[in-house]
C-alpha positions as CSV (number, residue, x, y, z in Angstrom):
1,X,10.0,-29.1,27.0
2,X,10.4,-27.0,30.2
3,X,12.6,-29.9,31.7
4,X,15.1,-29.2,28.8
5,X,15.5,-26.0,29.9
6,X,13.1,-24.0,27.4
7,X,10.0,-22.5,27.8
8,X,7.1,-22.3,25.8
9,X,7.2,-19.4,24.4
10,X,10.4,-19.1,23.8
11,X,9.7,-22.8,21.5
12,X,6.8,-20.1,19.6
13,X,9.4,-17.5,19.0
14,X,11.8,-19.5,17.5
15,X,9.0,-21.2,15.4
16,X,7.8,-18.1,14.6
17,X,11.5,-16.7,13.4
18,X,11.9,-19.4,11.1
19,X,9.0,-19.6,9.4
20,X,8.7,-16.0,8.2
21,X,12.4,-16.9,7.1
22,X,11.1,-19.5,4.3
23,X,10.3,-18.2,0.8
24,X,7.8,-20.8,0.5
25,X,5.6,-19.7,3.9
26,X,6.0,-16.1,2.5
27,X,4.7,-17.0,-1.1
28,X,2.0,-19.1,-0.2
29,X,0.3,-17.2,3.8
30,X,1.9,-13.8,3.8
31,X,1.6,-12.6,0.5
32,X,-1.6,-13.8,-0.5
33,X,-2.4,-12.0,3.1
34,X,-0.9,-8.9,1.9
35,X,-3.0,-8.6,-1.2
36,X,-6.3,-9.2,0.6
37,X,-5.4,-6.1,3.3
38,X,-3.7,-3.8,-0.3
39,X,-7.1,-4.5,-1.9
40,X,-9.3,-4.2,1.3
41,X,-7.4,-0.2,1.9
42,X,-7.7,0.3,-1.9
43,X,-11.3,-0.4,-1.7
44,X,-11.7,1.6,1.3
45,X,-9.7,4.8,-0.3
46,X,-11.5,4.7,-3.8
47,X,-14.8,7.2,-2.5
48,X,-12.5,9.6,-1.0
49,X,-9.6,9.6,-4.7
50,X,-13.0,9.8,-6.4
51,X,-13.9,13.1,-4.7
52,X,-10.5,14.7,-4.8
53,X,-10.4,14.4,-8.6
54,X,-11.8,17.3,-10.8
55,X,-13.2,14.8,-13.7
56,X,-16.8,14.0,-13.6
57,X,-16.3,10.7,-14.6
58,X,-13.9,8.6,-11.9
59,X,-11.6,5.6,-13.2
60,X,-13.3,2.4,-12.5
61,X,-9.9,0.8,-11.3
62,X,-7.5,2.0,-9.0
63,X,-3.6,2.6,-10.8
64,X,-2.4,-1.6,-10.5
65,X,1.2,-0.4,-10.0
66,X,-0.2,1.9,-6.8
67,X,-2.0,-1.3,-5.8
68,X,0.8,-3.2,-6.0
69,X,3.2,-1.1,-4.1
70,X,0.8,-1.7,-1.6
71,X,0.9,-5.1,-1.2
72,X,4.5,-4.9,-1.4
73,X,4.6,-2.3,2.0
74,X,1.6,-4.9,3.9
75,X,4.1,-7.7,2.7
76,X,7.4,-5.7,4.3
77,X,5.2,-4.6,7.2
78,X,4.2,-8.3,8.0
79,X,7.6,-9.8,7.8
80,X,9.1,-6.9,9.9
81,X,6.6,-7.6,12.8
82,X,6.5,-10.7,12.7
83,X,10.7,-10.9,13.0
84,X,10.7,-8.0,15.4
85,X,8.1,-10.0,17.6
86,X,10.1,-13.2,17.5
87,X,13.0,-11.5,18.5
88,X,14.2,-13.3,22.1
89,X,17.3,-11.5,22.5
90,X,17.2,-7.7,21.6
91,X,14.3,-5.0,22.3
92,X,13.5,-2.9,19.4
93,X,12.7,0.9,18.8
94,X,11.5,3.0,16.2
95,X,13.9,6.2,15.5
96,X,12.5,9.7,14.2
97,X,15.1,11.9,13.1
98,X,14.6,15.7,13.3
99,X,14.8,18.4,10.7
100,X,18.5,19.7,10.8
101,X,20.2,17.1,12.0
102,X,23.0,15.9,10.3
103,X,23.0,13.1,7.7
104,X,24.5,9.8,9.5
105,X,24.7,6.8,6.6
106,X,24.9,4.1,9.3
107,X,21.5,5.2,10.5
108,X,19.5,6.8,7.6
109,X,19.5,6.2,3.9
110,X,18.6,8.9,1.5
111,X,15.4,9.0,-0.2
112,X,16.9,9.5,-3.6
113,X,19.9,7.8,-5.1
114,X,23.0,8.8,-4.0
115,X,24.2,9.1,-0.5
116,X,24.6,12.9,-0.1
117,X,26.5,15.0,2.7
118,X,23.6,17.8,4.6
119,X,21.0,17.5,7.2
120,X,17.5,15.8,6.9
121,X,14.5,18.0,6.2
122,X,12.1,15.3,7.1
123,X,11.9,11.6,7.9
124,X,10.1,9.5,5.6
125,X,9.7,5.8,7.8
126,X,11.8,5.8,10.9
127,X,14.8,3.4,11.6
128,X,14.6,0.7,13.7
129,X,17.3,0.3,16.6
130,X,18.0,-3.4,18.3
131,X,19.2,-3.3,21.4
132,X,20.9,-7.0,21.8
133,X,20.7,-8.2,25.7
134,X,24.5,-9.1,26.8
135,X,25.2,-12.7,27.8
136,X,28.8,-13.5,30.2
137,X,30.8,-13.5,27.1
138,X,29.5,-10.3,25.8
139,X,28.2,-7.2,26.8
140,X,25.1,-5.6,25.7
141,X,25.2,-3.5,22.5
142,X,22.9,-1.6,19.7
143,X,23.2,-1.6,16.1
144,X,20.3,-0.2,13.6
145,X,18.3,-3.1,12.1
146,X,16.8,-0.7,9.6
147,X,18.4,2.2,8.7
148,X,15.7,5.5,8.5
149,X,14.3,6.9,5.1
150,X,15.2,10.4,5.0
151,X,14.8,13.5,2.4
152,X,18.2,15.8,2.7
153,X,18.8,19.1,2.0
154,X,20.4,19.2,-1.5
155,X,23.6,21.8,-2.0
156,X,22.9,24.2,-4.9
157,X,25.5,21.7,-7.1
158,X,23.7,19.2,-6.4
159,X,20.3,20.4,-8.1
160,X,20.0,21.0,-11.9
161,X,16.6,22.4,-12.8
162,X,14.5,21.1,-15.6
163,X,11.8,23.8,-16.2
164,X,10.0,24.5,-12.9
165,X,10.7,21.1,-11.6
166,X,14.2,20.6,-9.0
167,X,16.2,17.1,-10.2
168,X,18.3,15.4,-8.5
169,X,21.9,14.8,-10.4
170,X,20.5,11.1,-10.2
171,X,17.6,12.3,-12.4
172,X,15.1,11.8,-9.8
173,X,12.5,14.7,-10.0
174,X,11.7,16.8,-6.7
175,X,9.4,19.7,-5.6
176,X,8.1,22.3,-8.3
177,X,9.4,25.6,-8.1
């Protein structure tokens, strides 16, 4: 292999890139993986949900759909590493926006529906900048892989109140008040 002109584990990268590419290696190794570690935290978490609730008498099973959403972030979180790792050609790093800075939608998303104009209150899950190694025909350059999950501050017209609960014009409920 090295007398081609590639190295080892450069060959292992570029494995590793298209296999967490193919639906079928997804369905069958890293979802299955996902749903052991979802279960595993779940199981791990259920003492400490029993003692924060007031009834006497705990559920027996965790909320499915919360269980689920879990194995959907492990199953996002594995595929993201995994692509991030594989990467030969670009150096990654994770973004935390501040409070007050001004919402950018080629680097954040909003948390709610609706792209709205303001500044962030808080970052949610950070972006992810690439920064792609330049070659003779092109210089080096940075783009957002994954733009950041942000919660922004809402203009007065923007809110509608329903009772003691702030929602969103896209009918997404907020904080009480």
């Amino acid at each position: 292999m090295e007398e081609r002109g590639y190295s080892f584990d450069e060959y292992i990268k570029h494995v590793a890139s298209k296999q967490i590419q193919d639906p079928e290696f997804r369905e069958r190794s890293v979802k299955p993986h996902a749903e052991k570690l979802a279960h595993r935290l779940a199981l791990s978490l259920r003492p400490h949900f029993q003692r924060l609730k007031s009834v006497k008498e705990p559920k027996e099973r965790l909320d499915r759909a919360w269980v689920e959403n879990l194995e959907h972030a492990y199953a996002s979180a594995i595929i993201l590493k995994q692509r991030i790792e594989a990467a030969d050609n670009a150096t990654y790093e994770y973004v935390w926006f501040h409070g007050d800075e001004a919402f950018n939608l080629e680097t954040m998303q909003s948390h709610y529906s609706g792209e709205r104009a303001g500044s962030v209150v808080a970052t949610l899950l950070p972006g992810i900048k690439a920064t792609y190694k330049g070659s003779l025909h092109r210089p080096s350059f940075e783009r957002f892989a994954y733009r950041a999950k942000v919660l922004v501050a809402a203009f007065e017209n923007d809110i509608k109140r329903d009772g003691g609960t702030v929602v969103g014009n896209d009918g997404a409920h907020g904080l009480q008040v």
